[in-house]
N, C-alpha and C positions, 0 to 999 in steps of 0.2 A: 820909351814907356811900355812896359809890357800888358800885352792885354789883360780884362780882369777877369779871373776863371768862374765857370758857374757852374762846375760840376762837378762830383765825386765818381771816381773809377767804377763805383758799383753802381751810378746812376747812367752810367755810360753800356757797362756791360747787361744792366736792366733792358736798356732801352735795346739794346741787341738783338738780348734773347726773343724780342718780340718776332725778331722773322722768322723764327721756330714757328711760330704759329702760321705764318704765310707759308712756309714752304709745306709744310705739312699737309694743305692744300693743296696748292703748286704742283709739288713734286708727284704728288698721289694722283692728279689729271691728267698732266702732261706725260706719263710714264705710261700710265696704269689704265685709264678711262677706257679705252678705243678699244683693248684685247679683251678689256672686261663686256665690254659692251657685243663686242664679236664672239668670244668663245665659249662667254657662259651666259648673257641673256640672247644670245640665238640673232644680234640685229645685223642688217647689210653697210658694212664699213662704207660704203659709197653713202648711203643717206647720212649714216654718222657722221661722215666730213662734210658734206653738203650744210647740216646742223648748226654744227661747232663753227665753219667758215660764216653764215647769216647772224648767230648768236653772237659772234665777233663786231657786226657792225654797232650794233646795239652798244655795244661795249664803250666803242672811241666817242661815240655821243655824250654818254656820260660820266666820261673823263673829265673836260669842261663840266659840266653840269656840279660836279660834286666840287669839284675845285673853287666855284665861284659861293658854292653853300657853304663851304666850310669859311670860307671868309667872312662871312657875314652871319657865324654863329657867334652869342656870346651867353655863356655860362660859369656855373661855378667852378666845373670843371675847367674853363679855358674853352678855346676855339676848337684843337683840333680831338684831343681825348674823347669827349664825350663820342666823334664820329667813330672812332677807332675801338674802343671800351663794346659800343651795343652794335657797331655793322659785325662784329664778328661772329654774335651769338646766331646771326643769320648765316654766314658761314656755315658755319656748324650744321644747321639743322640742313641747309641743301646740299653740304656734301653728303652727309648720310644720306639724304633722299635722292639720289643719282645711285646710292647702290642697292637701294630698296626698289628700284623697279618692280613690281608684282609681277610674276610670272601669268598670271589668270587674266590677263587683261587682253584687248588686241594688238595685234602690232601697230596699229597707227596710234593707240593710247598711249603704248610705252613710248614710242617717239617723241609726242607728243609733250609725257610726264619729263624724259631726260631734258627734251630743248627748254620745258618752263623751267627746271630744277637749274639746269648749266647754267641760260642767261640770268636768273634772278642773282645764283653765285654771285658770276662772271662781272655782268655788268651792273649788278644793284651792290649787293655786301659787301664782297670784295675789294672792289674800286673803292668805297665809301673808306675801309676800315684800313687800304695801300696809301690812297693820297695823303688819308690823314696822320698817317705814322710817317710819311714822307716829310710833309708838312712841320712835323713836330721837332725837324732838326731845327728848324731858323726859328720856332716859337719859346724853346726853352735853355740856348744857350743865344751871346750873340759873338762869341768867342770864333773864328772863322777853324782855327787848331782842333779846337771839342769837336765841329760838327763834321772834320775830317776823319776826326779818329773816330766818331760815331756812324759814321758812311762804313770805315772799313771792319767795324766789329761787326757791322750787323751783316756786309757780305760775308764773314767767314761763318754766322751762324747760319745764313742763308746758302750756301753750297755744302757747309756740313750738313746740315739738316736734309739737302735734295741728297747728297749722297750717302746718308743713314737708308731714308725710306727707298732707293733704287735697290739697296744693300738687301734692308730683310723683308721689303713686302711679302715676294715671290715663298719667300720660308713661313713665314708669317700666316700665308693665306692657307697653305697646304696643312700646317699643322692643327688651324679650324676646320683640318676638312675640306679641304677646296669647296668647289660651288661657290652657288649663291650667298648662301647663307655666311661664310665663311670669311668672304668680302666685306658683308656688312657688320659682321664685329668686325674688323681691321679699322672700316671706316669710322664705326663710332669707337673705337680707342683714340685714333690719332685726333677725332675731333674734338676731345675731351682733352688730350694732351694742348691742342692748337688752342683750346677756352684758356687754359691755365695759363700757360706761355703768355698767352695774347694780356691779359687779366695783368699778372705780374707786369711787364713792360710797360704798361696804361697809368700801373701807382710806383714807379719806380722814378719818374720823372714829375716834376711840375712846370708849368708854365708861365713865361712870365707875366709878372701885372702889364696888361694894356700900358699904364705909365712907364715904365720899365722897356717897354718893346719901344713905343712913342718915339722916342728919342732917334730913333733909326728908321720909323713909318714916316717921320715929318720929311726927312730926305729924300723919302720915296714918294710922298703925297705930292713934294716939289718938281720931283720928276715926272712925274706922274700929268702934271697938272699940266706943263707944256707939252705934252705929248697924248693928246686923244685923239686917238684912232680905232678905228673899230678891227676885229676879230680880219675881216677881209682885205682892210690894208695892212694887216701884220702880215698875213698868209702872204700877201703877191708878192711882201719885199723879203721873204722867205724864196721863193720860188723862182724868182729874179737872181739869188746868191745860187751859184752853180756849185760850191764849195758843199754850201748845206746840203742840197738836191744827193750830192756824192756820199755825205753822213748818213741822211736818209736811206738812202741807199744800201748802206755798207750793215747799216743797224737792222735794216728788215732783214736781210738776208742771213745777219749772224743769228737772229731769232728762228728762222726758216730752219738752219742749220742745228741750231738747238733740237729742235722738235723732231725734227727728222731722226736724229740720235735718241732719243726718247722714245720714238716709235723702235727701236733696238731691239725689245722685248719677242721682237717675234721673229727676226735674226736669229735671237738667241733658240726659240723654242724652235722652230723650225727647221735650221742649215743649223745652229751650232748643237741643237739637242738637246739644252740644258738651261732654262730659263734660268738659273741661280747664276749665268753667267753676265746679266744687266748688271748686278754689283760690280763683281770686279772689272766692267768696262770703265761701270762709273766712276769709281777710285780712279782706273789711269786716264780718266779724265779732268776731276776736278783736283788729287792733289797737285798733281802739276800746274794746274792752271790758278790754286792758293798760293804756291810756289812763287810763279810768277809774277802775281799781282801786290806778292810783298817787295819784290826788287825792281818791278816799275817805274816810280819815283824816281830811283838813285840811278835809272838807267836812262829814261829821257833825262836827266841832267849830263849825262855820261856822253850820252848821243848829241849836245846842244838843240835839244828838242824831238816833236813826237815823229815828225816823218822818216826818218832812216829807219827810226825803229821798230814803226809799224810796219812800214814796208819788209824790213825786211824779216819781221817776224810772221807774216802771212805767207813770205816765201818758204819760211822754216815750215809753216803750217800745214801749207799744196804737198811740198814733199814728203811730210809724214802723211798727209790721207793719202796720197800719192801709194805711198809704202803699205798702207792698210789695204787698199785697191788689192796690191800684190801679194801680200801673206794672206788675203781672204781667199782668192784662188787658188792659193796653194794651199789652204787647210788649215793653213800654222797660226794658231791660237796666241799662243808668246811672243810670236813676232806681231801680231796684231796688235797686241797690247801698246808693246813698246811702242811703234809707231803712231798709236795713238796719244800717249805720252811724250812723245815730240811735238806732235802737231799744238796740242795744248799748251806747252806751254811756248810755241811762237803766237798764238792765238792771245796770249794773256796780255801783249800790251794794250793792246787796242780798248781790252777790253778795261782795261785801268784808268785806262787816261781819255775813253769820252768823253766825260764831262766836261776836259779841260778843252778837248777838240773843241767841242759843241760851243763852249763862251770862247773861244777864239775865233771863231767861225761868227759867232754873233759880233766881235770887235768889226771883222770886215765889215758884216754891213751897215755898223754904225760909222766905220770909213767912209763907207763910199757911199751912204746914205742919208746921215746925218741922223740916224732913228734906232733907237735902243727897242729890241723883241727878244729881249731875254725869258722871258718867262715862256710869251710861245712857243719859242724856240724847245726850251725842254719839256713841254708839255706834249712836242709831236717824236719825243720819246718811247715817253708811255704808249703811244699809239701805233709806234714801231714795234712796240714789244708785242702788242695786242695783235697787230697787225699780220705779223711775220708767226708770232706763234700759230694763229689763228688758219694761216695758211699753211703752214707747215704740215699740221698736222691734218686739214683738211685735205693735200695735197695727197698726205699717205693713205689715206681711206681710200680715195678717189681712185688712186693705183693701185692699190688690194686687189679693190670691185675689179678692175678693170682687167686683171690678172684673172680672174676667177676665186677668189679666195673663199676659202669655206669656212667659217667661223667653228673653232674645234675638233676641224678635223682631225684625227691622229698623224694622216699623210696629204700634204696638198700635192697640186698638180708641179709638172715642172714650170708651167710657164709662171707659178705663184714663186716659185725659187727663184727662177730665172729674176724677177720684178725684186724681191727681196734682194738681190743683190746689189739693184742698180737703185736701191732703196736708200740700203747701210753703207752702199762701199762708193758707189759713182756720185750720186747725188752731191755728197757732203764734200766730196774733193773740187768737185765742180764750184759748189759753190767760193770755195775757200780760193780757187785760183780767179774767180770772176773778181771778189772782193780783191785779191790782189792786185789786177788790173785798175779799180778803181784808188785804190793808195796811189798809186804810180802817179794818180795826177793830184793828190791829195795835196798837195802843199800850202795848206791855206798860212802857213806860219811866215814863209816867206811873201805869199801874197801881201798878208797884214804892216812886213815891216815895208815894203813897196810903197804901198799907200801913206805910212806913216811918212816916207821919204819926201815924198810929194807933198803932204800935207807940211812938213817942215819947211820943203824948196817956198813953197808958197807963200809962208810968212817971212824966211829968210832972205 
């Protein structure tokens, strides 16, 4: 019997386009925020990461928090829309006001206005307007096919879109003139673009009748209902799976690594010369890594599963940062490229098949446990992302400071070169061969069928 569809192509490619409006964000912070913040309002990169890392805590708090509100919203909208529809208009108005800093104020005001402006984003709007568009897969189809192919529309708007804005900020800002001012029209363009998007994907989907969902809640009410436990016995028997600890792991670090490439911008300005050159890093980053995320799928089948091939696409990974290490000392622009284009896309399985890791990873300890934590489980996702970004990019401030870095200088010092190196070029290789090491024992796939072996011998 084939399942019953509940969506139209354009209801699909709607609900997509909504990460246009998240990345438009996104992209514009994690890129952009820290050099803006250093070169043209004059602040010291070390309190900015010290900021953005405290702002972060706030953040995982309310992760939970919004997740449990949205559950228990009911509207005419439906549960998750209405959160997603008005957290964004808040978006909006704090990303603009992150680049409205006032100049006339003191340095401990401006501090001050960015941490209230970031965390209100960060951890109040943001979160509110992500879970609920997250949320809105399993609320408006219950087709498992749609909410696949709705996961992978909305990454390819979600990497097109970071790599539009990595693409023309940089040109974007210059031709209002650089400065201040300059910034803050960019900001309210893209925020206005992020309203639209966001707006459009909010009525492009409806939600199903509570009655309608029911059918599939009553399954889970039943599961549900043998199994109470509170938030702290989900965590231990999380923390107890060594398998997951190693996800955990593998997910902060890839976010760490994210950020750190995003902090690029000043690589660029600095050693490469030419800040227009973040674009085209970013291209030989994410098309290969869209590349790969489309032949994922057919390649863990290829591989009979995710461990050879994350392994040994992380090893493809080490060697191209490896190789970027080595054409960054030697100058060569081109040859950076490519090797960075290598690296991404052994990077991409990993990155395709989480989700699958993470509920096989949950099987285990429902083997060897007898207890379903699914939901926690991907919930300490999101907080990997927060997590790892959060550090990431606090970590580069911290290094700047620590360098001596001058915010706009025309020339910094060598030892801010010297740091910038081991910024762009050491860091990222590092990390990518640590993660490698932790695949190596990643095999939770064979673990699972172990257990099931015993679990068979047992009854047999």
């Amino acid at each position: 019997m084939e399942e019953k569809r509940y969506l139209k192509w354009y209801n699909k490619v709607g609900y997509g386009s909504g990460d246009i409006a998240g990345n438009v964000v996104y992209a514009l912070l994690s890129a952009f925020v820290m050099i803006f913040l250093t070169d043209t309002v004059g602040m010291n990169a070390g309190v900015v990461g010290t900021l953005i890392a405290v702002s972060k805590l706030f953040d995982g708090v309310s992760d939970i928090f919004f997740g449990s509100l949205i559950d228990k919203t009911h509207s005419r909208m439906g549960k998750a829309r209405p959160w997603m529809l008005y957290g964004y208009f808040g978006c909006a108005v704090c990303l603009v006001a992150i680049f409205c800093i006032p100049a006339d104020i003191s340095a401990t005001a401006q501090y001050a206005w960015f941490f209230i402006a970031y965390t209100l984003l960060n951890a109040g709007f943001y979160t509110a307007n992500n879970i609920a568009y997250s949320a809105l897969t399993a609320l408006v189809t219950k087709n498992n096919q749609e909410r696949v192919q709705m996961g992978s529309i909305r990454f390819m708007f979600a990497f097109g879109t970071s790599m539009l804005i990595q693409t023309i900020t940089v040109g974007f800002v210059a031709r209002f003139g650089g400065g201040a001012a300059a910034w803050r029209t960019v900001a309210v363009i893209y925020a206005i673009v992020g309203v639209i998007s966001n707006t459009l994907s909010v009525m492009s989907v409806r939600e199903l009748s509570p009655e309608e969902l029911a059918e599939e809640e009553v399954a889970k009410a039943a599961a549900q209902a043998e199994e109470k436990y509170s938030l702290a016995d989900a965590f231990g028997l999380l923390v107890r799976n060594k398998y997951y600890l190693m996800i955990c792991g593998s997910y902060i670090l890839m976010q760490i690594y994210s950020a750190t490439l995003n902090m690029g911008i000043y690589y660029m300005t600095y050693i490469l010369k030419n800040a227009n050159l973040l674009g085209v890093f970013s291209w030989a980053i994410n098309i290969p890594m869209i590349i790969g995320l489309l032949f994922t799928p057919a390649m863990v089948a290829r591989f009979k599963g995710m461990y050879k091939l994350n392994l040994m696409g992380y090893t493809l990974g080490t060697l191209g940062r490896l190789g970027v290490v080595l054409a960054g000392h030697m100058g060569s622009i081109p040859l950076m490229l490519v090797c960075t284009a290598i690296a991404a896309i052994g990077m991409s399985p990993l990155q395709g098949d989480m989700n699958a890791l993470i509920a096989t990873c949950s099987e285990y300890t429902y083997l060897t446990t007898g207890k379903r934590v699914d939901g926690t489980m991907y919930s300490c996702t999101s907080l990997g992302t927060k997590l790892g970004g959060g550090i990431g990019t606090a970590l580069a401030g911290w290094l700047l400071a620590l360098a001596g870095y001058v915010g706009g200088a025309a020339v910094q010092t060598q030892s801010v070169l010297n740091m910038l190196h081991i910024m762009y070029l050491w860091i990222p290789m590092c990390i990518n061969l640590i993660i490698t090491l932790i695949l190596m024992r990643l095999n939770v796939e064979q673990a699972v069928e172990e257990e099931r072996e015993k679990h068979h011998h047992h009854r047999g």
